[in-house]
Every structure is written in structure tokens, then in C-alpha cells.
C-alpha positions in Angstrom: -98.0 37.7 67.1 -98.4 41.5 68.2 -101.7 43.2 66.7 -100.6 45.9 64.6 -97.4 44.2 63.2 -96.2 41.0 61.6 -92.8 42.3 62.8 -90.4 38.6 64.2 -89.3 40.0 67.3 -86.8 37.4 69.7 -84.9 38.2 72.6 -82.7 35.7 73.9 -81.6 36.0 77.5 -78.4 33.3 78.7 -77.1 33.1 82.2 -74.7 30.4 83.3 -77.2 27.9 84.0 -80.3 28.9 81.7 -80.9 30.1 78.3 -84.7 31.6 78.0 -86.5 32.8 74.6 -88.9 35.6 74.5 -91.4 35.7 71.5 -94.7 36.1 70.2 -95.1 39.2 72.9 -95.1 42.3 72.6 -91.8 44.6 72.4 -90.4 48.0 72.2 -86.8 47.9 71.2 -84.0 51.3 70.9 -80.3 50.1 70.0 -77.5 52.8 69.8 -74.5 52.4 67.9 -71.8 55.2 68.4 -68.0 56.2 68.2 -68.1 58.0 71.4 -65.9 55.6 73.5 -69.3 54.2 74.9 -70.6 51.5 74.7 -73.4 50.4 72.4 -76.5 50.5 74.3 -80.3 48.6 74.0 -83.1 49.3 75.6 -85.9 46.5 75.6 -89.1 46.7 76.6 -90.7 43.4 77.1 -94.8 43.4 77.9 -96.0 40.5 79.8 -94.0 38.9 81.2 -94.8 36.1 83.1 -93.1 36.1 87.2 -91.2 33.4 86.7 -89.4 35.4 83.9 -89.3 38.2 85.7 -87.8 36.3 88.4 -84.8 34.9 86.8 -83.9 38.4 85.5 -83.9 39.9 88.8 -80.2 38.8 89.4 -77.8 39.6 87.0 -74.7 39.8 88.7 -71.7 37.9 90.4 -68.5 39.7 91.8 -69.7 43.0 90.0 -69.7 40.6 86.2 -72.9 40.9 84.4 -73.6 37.2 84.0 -76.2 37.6 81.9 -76.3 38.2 78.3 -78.8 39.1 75.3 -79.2 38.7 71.8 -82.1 40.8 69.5 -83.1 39.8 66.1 -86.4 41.3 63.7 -87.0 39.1 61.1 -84.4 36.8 61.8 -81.6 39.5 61.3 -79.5 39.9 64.3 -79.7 44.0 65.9 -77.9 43.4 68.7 -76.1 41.3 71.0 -74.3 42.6 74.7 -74.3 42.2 78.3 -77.2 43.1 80.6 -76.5 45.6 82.8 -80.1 46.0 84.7 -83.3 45.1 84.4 -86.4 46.8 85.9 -90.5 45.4 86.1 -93.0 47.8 86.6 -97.3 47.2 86.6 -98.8 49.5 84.5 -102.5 49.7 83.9 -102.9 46.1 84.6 -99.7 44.9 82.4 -96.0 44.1 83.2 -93.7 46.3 81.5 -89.5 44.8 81.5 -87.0 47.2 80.3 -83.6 45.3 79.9 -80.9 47.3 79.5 -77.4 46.3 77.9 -74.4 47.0 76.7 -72.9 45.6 74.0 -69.0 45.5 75.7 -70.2 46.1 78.8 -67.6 43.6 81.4 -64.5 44.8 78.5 -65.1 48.2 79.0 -64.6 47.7 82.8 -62.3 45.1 82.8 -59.2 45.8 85.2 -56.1 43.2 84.4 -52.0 44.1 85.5 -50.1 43.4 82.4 -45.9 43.9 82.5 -44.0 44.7 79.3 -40.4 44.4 79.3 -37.5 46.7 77.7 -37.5 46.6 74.3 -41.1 44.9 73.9 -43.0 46.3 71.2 -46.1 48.7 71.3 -48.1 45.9 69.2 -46.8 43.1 71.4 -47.8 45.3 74.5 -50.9 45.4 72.8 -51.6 41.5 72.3 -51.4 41.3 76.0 -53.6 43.9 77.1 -55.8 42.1 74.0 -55.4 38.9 76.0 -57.0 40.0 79.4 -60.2 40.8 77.6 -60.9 37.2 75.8 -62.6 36.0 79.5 -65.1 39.0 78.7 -66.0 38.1 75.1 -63.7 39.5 73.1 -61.5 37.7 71.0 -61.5 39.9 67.7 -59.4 43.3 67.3 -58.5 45.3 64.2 -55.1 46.7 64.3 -53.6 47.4 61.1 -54.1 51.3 61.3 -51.6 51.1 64.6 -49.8 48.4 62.7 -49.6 50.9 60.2 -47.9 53.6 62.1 -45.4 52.7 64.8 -47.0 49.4 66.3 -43.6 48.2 65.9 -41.4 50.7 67.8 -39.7 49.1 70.8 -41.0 50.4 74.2 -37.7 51.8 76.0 -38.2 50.7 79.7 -40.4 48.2 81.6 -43.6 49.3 82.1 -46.3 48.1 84.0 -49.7 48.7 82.9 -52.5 48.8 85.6 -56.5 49.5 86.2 -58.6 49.5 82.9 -57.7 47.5 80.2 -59.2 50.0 77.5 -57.8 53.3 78.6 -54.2 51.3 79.0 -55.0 50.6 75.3 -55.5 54.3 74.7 -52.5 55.6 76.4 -50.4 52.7 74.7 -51.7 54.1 71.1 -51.4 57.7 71.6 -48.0 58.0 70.5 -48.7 56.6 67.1 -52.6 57.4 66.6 -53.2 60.3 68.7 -56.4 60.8 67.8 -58.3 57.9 67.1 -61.7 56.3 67.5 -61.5 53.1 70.1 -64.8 51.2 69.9 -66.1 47.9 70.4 -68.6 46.7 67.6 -70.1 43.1 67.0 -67.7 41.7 69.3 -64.4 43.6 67.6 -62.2 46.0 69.3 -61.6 48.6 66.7 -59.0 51.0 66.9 -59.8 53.8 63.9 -57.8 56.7 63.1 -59.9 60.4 62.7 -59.7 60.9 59.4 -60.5 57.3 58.3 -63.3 55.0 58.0 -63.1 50.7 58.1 -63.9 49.6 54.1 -67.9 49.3 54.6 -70.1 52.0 52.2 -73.5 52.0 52.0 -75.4 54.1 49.3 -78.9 55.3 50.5 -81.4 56.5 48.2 -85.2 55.8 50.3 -85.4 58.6 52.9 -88.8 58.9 55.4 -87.3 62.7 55.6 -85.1 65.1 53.4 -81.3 64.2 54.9 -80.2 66.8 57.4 -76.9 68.9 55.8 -75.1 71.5 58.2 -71.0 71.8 58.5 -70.5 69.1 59.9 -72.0 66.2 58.3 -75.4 65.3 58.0 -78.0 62.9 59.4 -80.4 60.6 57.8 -83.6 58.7 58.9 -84.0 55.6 57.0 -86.5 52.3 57.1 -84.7 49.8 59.3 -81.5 49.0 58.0 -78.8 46.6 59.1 -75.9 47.6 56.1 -75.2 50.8 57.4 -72.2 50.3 60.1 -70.7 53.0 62.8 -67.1 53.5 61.4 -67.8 52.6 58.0 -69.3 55.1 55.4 -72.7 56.5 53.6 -73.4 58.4 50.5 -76.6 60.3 49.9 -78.6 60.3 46.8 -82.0 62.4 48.0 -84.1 64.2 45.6 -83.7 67.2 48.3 -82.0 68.4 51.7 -82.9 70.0 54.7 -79.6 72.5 54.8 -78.7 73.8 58.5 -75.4 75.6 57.3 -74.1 78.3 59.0 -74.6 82.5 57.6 -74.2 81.8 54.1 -74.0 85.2 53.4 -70.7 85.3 55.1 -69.4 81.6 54.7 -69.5 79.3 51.3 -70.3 76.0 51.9 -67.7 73.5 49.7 -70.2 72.2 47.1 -70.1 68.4 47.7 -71.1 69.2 51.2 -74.3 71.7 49.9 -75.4 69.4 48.0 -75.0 66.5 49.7 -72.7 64.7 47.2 -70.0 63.8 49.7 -68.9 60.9 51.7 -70.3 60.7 55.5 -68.1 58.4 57.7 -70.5 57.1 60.5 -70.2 58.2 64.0 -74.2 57.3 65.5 -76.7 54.4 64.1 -79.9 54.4 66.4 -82.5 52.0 65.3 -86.3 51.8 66.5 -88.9 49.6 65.8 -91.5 47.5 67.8 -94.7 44.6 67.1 -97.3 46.7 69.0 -97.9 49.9 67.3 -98.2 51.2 63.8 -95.0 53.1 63.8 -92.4 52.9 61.5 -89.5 51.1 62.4 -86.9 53.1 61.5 -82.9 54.2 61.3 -81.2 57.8 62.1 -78.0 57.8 61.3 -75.4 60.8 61.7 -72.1 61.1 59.7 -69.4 63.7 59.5 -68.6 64.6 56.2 -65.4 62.8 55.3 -64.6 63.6 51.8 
């Protein structure tokens, strides 16, 4: 166990032919959660680690497919879990350092497929086939009703082949129905979010390491480490005060739920921190926009 913390930290690296564990050393762990059309990333920093180890990291890939895959958990609660995308070793006063780095979508977000509709398909049938090509890169969950809420039923008027990358194909196929829209992989779900909503997940904070962050557009919030707290879903505040960032209130007025931090955030970034080998706290940020 790491000296300055009785923090549980496992990594859990599969391949195709091997499964390895990593515990009881010392680790440095960042995992970003956002809405941007990114992927959700993780940087982990392994000390130690033996050459054999190191070895069977070295070679992550076959015909440009991360084969390799990762799952964190602190304290037995799961943080992360994604493809690796690289790995790098470097000596450093007389210790290995490992940074994995992964991607939590990483093969779907670059999958390529051909996919054929015919006249008179529909946009949600087009859909299950372009939802189709990505179940071979881990993806097997997708949330739909806001399309199938909208026009995810309208016939498509001609043949159309769709070609290249499976998740822009998705885009372009739910413009016409959600033209703006959030389209973002999260614990293994595709999710395909309009603007102006949020998926049914609210979490009330009320323990802050800092005042929360207010300014016109939302606010942000750093937190003890905290697993509820999910990108699309949404936060309320309840802080005894706030560091306010609003624009020349001499000139503008600032709608009173958002000055005084009464409103409803929708989530758009979760970045968690923590490690076993210093004394810092692990911790949350969060940014929301205000929502209502």
C-alpha cells in the first residue's frame, strides 16, 4: 500500500491473450469526462513497474485496433474503463514511471463501416445499422428516444449509401431532426442528447473544497471524489457562498437563480484526480451550463 494513502487503487490491463492486475503500487490517475464529441480520456501513471510489465504493454496494436483495454477502480468503485491508445516508460531518478493513456470509445470513434439504406427506410432504422457496425468495438448500448422523439420515423426518400466514419454518418443522419445535439459515448452508451436537455440523473452537492465558480454561463465546482455526478445529467448547488465571474454588472443584470447559484447546471466536463502516493486531495471539478 502507497505511504501517504490508504487509497485501493487497481488497474486492469486485458489483451487477447493476457489479462494483468496492477496493485499495491504507486499511482497517479486524471480521467476526463466531456460532451465535446471527444472522447473520454485517462491518464495513468503507474510507478514501478517491473520489465516484464512494461514489456507486454509495449504493443498495443493490430491493423491500427487498440487491442488492449483498461479498467480503473479506487476503493472498489469503478472510474473508468476504455481502450489504450499508447503507453510510454520513462527512468526517472532511479524509478520507472508508465503513463497509459486511453480512451474510453476510442476503436468506435474511428470506426469506418459502408452501410446502404434503401427508399423509403427510416432515419431510426438507418440508424440501427450504423448502430450495428460498432457492436465489434464494444458498443452494444445506445439511447435514442430524443431522435425517436422527433422524426426518427420519417422515411428517407432515396437510397443512400453511408460511408467513412460511423459516428459523423450518425451526425449527419440526425441533423435533420436534432440539429444541435450532444453525441457522446459514456460507460459504454452512445448517447445522442439534444442542447437544451439533460438525461434524468441530478445530483445535489452541498461539501465544496472551494466556493463554486458562477459567471453567465454556468458555473464550476470542485468537489471530494465523486462518482454520482454524470456528464449529461444535472447538478444543483447549495454553497454557503460563490465566487461570481459575471460580466459588468453595472450594465447587465444577472437572472437571480443564476447570481445566486440556485439554478440547475446540466453537465458538460467531470475531471477527477486522485492518487496513493501523496497527501493530496483527491478530488472532482465539474463544469455545468446553467440550464434552468
Amino acid at each position: 500500500m502507497a505511504k501517504f494513502s490508504t487509497r485501493d487503487i487497481v488497474a486492469t490491463v486485458t489483451s487477447k491473450k493476457d489479462t494483468k492486475v496492477f496493485k499495491d503500487l504507486h499511482f497517479n490517475i486524471e480521467v476526463i469526462k466531456t460532451l465535446s464529441a471527444t472522447p473520454n480520456i485517462a491518464n495513468i501513471t503507474i510507478f514501478g513497474l517491473a520489465k516484464e510489465s512494461r514489456d507486454f504493454l509495449t504493443s498495443i496494436y493490430e491493423d491500427e485496433k487498440s487491442e488492449f483495454s483498461v479498467d480503473v477502480t479506487l476503493d472498489n468503485k469503478s472510474f473508468f474503463s476504455g481502450d489504450i491508445v499508447n503507453a510510454r516508460h520513462t527512468y526517472n531518478t532511479g524509478n520507472w514511471e508508465t503513463t497509459i493513456y486511453a480512451n474510453e470509445g476510442y476503436n468506435a470513434f474511428r470506426k469506418s463501416a459502408k452501410v446502404e439504406t434503401k427508399k423509403g427506410d427510416s432515419r431510426g432504422s438507418a440508424l440501427d445499422k450504423l448502430f450495428d457496425s460498432l457492436t465489434d468495438v464494444g458498443l452494444n448500448d445506445f439511447d435514442i428516444q430524443a431522435l425517436k422523439n422527433n422524426c426518427g420515423s420519417k422515411s428517407i426518400l432515396k437510397r443512400v449509401l453511408y460511408e467513412g466514419n460511423v459516428i459523423e454518418n450518425i451526425k449527419k443522419l440526425i441533423k435533420d431532426c436534432l440539429p444541435d445535439a450532444d453525441t457522446f459515448i459514456d460507460n459504454k452508451k452512445l448517447n445522442i442528447l439534444p442542447k437544451g436537455s439533460a438525461i434524468p440523473k441530478n445530483t445535489i452537492l452541498t461539501e465544496f473544497l472551494a466556493p463554486p465558480q458562477l459567471n453567465e454561463q454556468g458555473c464550476r465546482a470542485s468537489v471530494r471524489i465523486n462518482t454520482d455526478v454524470q456528464i449529461g445529467g444535472t447538478i444543483e448547488l447549495q454553497a454557503k457562498s460563490y465566487n461570481q465571474a459575471f460580466g459588468n454588472l453595472t450594465l447587465n443584470r444577472a437572472n437571480k437563480r443564476r447570481f445566486s447559484g440556485e439554478g440547475t447546471y446540466k453537465v458538460i466536463e467531470i475531471s477527477h484526480t486522485f492518487d496513493n502516493n501523496t497527501q493530496a486531495v483527491a478530488k472532482t471539478d465539474i463544469t455545468g451550463i446553467f440550464l434552468r
